[in-house]
VMD Tcl script that builds the backbone (N, CA, C; Angstrom):
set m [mol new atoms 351]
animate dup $m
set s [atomselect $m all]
$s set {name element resname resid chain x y z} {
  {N N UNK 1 A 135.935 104.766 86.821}
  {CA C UNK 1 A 134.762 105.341 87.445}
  {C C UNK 1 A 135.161 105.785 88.851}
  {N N UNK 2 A 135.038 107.030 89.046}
  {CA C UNK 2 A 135.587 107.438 90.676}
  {C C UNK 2 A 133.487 108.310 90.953}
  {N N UNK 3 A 132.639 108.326 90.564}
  {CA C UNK 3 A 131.683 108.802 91.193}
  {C C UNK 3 A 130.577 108.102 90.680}
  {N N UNK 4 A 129.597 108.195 91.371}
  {CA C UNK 4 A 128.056 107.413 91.271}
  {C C UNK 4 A 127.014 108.011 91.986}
  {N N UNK 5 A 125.995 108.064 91.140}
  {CA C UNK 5 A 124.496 108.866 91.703}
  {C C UNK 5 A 123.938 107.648 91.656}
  {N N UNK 6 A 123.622 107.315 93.224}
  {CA C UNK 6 A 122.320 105.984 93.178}
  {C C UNK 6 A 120.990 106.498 93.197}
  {N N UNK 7 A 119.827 106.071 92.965}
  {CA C UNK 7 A 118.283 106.457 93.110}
  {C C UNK 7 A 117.567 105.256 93.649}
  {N N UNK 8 A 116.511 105.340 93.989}
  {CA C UNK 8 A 115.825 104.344 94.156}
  {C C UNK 8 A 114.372 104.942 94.166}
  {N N UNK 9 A 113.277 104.365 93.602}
  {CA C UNK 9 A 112.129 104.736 93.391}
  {C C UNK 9 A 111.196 104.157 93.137}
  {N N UNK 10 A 109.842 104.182 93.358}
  {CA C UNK 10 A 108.562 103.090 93.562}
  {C C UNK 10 A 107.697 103.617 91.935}
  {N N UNK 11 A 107.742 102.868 91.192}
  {CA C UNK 11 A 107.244 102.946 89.487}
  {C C UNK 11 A 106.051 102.405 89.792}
  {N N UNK 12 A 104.921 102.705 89.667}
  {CA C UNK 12 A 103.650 101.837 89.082}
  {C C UNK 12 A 104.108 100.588 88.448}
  {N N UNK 13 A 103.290 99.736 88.879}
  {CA C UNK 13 A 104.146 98.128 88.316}
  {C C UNK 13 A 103.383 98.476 86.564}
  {N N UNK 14 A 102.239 98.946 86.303}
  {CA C UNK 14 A 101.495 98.900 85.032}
  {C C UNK 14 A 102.356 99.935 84.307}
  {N N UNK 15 A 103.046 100.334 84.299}
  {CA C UNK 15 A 103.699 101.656 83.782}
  {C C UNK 15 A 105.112 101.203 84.055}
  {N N UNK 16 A 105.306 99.937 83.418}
  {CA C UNK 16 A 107.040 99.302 83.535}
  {C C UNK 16 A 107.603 99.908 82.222}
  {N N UNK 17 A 106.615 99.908 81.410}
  {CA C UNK 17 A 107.081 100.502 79.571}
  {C C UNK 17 A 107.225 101.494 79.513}
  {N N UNK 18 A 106.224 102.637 80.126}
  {CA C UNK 18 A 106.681 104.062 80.494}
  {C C UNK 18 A 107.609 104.294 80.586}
  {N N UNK 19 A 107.745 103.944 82.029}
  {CA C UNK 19 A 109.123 104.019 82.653}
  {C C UNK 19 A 110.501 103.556 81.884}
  {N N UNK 20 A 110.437 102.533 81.093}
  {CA C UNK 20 A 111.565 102.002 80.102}
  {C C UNK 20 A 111.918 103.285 79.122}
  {N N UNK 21 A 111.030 103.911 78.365}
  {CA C UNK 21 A 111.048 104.910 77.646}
  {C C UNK 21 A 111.495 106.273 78.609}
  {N N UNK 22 A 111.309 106.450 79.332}
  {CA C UNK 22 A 111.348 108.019 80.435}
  {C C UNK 22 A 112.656 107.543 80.757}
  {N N UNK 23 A 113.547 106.548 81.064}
  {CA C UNK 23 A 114.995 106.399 81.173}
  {C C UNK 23 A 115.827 106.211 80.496}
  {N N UNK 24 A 115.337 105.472 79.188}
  {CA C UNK 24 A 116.286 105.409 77.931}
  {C C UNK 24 A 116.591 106.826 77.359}
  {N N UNK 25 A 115.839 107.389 77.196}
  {CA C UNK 25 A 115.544 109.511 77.021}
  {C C UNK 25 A 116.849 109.628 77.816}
  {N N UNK 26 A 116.432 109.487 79.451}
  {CA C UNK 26 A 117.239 110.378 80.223}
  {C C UNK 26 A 118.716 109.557 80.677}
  {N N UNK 27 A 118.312 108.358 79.829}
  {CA C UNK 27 A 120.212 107.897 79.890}
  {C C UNK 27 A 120.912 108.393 78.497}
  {N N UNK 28 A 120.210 108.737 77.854}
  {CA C UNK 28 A 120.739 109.055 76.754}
  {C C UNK 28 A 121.835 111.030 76.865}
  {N N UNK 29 A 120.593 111.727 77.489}
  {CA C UNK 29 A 121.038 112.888 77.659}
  {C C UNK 29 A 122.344 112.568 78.800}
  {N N UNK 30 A 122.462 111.406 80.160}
  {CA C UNK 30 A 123.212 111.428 81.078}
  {C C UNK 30 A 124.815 111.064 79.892}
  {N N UNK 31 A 124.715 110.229 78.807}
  {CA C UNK 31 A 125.651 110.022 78.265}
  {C C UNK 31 A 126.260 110.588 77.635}
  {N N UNK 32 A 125.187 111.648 77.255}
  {CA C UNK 32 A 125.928 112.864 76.018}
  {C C UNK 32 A 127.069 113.545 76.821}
  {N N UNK 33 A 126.444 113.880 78.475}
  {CA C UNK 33 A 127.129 114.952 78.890}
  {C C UNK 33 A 127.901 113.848 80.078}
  {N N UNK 34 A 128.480 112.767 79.412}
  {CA C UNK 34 A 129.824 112.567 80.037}
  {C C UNK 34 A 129.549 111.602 81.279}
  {N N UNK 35 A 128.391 110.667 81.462}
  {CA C UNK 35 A 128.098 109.511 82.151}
  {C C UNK 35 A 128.798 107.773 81.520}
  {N N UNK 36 A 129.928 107.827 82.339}
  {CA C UNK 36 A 130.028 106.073 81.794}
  {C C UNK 36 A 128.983 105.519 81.540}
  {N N UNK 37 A 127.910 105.087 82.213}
  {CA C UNK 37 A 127.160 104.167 82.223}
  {C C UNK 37 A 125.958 104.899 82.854}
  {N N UNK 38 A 125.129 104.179 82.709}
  {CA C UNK 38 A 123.498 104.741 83.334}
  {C C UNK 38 A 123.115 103.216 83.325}
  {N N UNK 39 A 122.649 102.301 84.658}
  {CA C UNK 39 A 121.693 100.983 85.038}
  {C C UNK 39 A 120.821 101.492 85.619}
  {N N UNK 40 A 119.591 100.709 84.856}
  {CA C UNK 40 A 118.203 101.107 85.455}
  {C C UNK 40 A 117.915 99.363 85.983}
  {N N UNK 41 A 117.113 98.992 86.762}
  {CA C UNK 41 A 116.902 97.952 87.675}
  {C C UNK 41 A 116.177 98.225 88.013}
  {N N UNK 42 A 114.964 96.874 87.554}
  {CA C UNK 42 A 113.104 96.943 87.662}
  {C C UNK 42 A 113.290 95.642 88.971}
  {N N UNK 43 A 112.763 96.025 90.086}
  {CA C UNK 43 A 112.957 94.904 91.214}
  {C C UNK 43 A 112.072 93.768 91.031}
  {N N UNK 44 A 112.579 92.407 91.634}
  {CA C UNK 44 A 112.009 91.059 91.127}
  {C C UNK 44 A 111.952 90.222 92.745}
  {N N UNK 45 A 112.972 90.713 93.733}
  {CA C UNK 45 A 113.424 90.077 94.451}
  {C C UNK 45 A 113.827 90.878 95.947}
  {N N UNK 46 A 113.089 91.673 95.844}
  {CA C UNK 46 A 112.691 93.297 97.302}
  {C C UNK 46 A 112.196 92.749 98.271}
  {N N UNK 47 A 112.828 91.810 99.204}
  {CA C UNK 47 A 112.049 91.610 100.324}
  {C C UNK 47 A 111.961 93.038 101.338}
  {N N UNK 48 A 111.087 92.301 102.255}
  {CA C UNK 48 A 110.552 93.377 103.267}
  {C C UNK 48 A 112.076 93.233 104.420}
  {N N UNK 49 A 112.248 94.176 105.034}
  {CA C UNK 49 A 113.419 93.938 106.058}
  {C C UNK 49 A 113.390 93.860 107.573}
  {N N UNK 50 A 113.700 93.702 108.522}
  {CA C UNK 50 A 112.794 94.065 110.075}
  {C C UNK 50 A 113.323 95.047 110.310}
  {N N UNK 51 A 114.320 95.890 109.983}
  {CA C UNK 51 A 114.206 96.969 110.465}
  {C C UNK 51 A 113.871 98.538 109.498}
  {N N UNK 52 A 114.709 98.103 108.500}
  {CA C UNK 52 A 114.387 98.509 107.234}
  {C C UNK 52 A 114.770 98.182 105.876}
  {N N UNK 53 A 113.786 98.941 104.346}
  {CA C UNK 53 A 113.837 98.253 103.593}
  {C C UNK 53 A 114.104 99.172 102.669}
  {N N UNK 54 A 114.007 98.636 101.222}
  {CA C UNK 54 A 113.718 99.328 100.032}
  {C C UNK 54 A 112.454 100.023 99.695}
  {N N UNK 55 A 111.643 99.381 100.226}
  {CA C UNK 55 A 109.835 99.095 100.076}
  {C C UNK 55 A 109.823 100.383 101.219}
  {N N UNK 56 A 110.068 100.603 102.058}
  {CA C UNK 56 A 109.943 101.534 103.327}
  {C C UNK 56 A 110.910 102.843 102.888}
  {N N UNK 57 A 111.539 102.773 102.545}
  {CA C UNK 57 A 112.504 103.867 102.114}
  {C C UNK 57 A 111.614 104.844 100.918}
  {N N UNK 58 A 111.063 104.222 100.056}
  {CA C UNK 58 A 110.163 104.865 99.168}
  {C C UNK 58 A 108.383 104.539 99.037}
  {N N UNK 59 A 108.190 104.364 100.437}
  {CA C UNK 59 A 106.671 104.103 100.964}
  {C C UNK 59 A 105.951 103.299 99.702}
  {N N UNK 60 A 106.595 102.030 99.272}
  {CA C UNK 60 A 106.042 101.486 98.233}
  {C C UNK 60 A 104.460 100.875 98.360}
  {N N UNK 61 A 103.976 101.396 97.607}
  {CA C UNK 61 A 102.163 100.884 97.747}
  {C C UNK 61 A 101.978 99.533 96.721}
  {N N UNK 62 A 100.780 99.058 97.227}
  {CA C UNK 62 A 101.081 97.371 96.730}
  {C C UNK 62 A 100.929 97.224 95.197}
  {N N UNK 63 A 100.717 98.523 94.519}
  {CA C UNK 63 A 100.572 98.154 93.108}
  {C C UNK 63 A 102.044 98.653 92.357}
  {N N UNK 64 A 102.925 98.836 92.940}
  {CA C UNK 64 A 104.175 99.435 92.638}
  {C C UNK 64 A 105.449 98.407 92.714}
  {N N UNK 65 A 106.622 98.952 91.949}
  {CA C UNK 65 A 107.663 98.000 91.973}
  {C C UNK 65 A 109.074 98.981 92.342}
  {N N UNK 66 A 109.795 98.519 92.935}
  {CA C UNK 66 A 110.830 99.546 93.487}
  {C C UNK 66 A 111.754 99.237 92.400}
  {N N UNK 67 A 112.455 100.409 92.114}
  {CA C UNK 67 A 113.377 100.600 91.229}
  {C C UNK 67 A 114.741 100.919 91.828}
  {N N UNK 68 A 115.751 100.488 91.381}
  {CA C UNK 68 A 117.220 100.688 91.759}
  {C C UNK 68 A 118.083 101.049 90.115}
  {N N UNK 69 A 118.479 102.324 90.758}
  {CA C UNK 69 A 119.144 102.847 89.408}
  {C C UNK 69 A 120.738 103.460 89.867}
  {N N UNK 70 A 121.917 103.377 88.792}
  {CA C UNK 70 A 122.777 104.269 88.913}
  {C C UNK 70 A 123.458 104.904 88.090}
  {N N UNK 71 A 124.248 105.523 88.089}
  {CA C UNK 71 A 124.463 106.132 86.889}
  {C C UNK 71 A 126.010 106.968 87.353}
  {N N UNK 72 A 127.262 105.941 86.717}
  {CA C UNK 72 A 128.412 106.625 86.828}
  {C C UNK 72 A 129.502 107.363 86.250}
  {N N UNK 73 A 130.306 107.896 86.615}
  {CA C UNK 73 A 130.408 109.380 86.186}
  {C C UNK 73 A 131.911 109.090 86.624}
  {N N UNK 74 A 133.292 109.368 85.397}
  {CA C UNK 74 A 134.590 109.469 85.659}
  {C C UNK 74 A 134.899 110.480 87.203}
  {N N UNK 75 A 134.423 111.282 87.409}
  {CA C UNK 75 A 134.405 111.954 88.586}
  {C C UNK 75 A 133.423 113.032 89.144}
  {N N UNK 76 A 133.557 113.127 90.425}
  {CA C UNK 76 A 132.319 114.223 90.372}
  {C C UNK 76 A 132.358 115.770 89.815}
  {N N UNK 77 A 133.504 116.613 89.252}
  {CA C UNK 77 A 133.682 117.776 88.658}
  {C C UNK 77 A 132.527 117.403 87.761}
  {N N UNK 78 A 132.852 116.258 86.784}
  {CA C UNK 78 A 131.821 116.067 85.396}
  {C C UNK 78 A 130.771 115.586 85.835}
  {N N UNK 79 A 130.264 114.876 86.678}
  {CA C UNK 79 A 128.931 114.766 87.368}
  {C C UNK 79 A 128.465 116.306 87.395}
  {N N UNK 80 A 128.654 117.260 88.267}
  {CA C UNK 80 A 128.193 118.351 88.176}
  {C C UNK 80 A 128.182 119.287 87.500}
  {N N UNK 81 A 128.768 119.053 86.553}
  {CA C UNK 81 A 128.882 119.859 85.156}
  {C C UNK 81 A 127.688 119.266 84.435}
  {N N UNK 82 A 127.432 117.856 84.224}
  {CA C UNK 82 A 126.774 117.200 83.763}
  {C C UNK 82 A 125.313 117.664 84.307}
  {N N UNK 83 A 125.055 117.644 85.560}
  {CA C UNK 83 A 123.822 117.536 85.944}
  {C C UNK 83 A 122.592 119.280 86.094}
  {N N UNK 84 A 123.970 120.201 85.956}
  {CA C UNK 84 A 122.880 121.599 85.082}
  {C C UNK 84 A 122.937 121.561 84.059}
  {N N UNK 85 A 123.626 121.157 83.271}
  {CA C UNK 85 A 123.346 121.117 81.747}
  {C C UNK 85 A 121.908 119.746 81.992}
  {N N UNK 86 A 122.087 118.536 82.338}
  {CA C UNK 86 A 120.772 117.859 82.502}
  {C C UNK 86 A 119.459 118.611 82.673}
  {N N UNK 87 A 119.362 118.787 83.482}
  {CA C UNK 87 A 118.249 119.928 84.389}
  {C C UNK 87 A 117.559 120.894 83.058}
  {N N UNK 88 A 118.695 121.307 82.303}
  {CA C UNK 88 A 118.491 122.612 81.658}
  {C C UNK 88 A 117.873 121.866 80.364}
  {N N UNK 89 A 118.165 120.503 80.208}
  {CA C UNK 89 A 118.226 120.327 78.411}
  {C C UNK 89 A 116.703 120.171 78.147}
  {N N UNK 90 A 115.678 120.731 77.406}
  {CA C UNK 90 A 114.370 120.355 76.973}
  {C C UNK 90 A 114.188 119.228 76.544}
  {N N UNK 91 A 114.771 118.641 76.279}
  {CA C UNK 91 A 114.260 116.933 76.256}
  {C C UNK 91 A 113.757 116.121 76.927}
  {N N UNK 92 A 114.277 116.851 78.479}
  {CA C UNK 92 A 113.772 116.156 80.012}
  {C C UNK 92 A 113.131 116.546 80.683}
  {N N UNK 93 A 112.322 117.842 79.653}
  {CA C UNK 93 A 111.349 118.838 80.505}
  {C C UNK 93 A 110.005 117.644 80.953}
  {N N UNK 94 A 109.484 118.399 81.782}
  {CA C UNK 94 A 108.174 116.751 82.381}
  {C C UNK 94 A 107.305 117.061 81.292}
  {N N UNK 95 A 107.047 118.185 80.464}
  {CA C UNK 95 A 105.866 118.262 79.337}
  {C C UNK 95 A 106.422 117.470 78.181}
  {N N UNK 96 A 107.609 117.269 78.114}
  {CA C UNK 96 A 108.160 116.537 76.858}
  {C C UNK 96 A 108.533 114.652 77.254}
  {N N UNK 97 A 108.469 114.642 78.916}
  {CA C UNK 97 A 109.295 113.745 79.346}
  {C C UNK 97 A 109.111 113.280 80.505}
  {N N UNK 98 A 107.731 113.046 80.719}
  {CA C UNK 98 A 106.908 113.400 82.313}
  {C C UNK 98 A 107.605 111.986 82.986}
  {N N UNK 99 A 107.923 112.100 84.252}
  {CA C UNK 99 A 108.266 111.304 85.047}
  {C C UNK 99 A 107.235 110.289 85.270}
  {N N UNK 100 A 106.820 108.798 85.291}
  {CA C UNK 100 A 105.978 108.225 85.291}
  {C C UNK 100 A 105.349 107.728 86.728}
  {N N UNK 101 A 106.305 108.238 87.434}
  {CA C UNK 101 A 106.270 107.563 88.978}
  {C C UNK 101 A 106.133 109.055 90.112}
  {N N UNK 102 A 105.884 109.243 91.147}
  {CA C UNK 102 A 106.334 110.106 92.214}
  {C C UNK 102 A 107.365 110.566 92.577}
  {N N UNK 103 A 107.990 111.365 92.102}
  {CA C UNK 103 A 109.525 111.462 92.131}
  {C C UNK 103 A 109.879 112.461 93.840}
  {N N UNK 104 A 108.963 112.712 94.175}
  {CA C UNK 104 A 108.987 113.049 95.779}
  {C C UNK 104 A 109.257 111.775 96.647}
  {N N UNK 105 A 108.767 110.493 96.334}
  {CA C UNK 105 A 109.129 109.366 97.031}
  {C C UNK 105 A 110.623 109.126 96.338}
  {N N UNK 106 A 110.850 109.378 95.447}
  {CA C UNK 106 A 112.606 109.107 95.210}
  {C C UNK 106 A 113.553 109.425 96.281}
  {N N UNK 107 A 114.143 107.918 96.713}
  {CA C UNK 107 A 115.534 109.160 96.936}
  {C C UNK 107 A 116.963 108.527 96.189}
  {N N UNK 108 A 118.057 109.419 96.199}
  {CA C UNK 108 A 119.033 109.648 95.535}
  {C C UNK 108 A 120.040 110.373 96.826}
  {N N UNK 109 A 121.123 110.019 95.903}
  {CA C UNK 109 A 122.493 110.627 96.468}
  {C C UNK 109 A 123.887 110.385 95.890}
  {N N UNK 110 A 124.608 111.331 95.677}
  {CA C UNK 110 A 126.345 110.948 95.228}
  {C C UNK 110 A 127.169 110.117 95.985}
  {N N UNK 111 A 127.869 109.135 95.582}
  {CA C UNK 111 A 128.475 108.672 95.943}
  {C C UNK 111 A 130.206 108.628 95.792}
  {N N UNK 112 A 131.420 108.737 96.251}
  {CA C UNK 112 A 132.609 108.471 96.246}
  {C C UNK 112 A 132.919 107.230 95.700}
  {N N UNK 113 A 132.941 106.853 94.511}
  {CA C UNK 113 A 133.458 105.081 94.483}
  {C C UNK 113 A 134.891 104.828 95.837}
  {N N UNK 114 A 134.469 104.089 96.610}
  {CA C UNK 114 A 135.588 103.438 97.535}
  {C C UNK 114 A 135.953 102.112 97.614}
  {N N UNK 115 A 135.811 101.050 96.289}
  {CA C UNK 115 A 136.162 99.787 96.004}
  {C C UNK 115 A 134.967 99.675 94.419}
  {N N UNK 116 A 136.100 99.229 93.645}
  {CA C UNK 116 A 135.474 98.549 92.829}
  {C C UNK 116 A 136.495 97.542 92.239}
  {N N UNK 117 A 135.580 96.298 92.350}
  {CA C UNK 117 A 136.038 95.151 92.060}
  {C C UNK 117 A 135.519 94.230 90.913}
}
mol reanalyze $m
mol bondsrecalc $m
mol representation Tube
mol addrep $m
């Protein structure tokens, strides 16, 4: 594994099953097109931070649960090969595959693996 897309995102806590289904879909398509692995992570244990948090990073409201996801990728060439063909595939359209959460409060970013142990 030399690349990784982390996310993090605030799910409706009532909409944990949704959400189970709306990522199994979209780990499935991340695997077709060449993702080692796809972890999704329903939070249990999110404290608040003093300066900052998880909960603050995605303006979590009190009926919500923060999510930590990643999803890695032999390198980033196939990450980005991977991720317009994603975009493009109708399976993940939101009418077929609606996101269950605010995906404007998401955030995300690529990462360089620089230690794995």
């Amino acid at each position: 594994m030399n690349y990784v897309d982390g996310f993090v995102a605030a799910v409706p806590t009532d909409k944990k099953e949704e959400y189970r289904a709306h990522v199994e879909a979209v780990s499935a398509v991340f695997r077709e097109f060449g993702a080692l692995a796809v972890i999704e992570c329903w939070g249990d244990d999110v404290p608040e931070g003093k300066v900052t948090d998880f909960r603050r990073a995605v303006q979590l409201q009190p009926n919500e649960t923060v999510v930590f996801s990643w999803v890695a990728w032999p390198d980033r060439a196939t990450r980005n090969a991977a991720m317009k063909r994603v975009m493009a595939d109708p399976r993940l359209h939101p009418d077929v595959n609606p996101m269950p959460f605010d995906g404007r409060r998401m955030i995300f970013g690529g990462f360089e693996v620089l230690v794995e142990a």
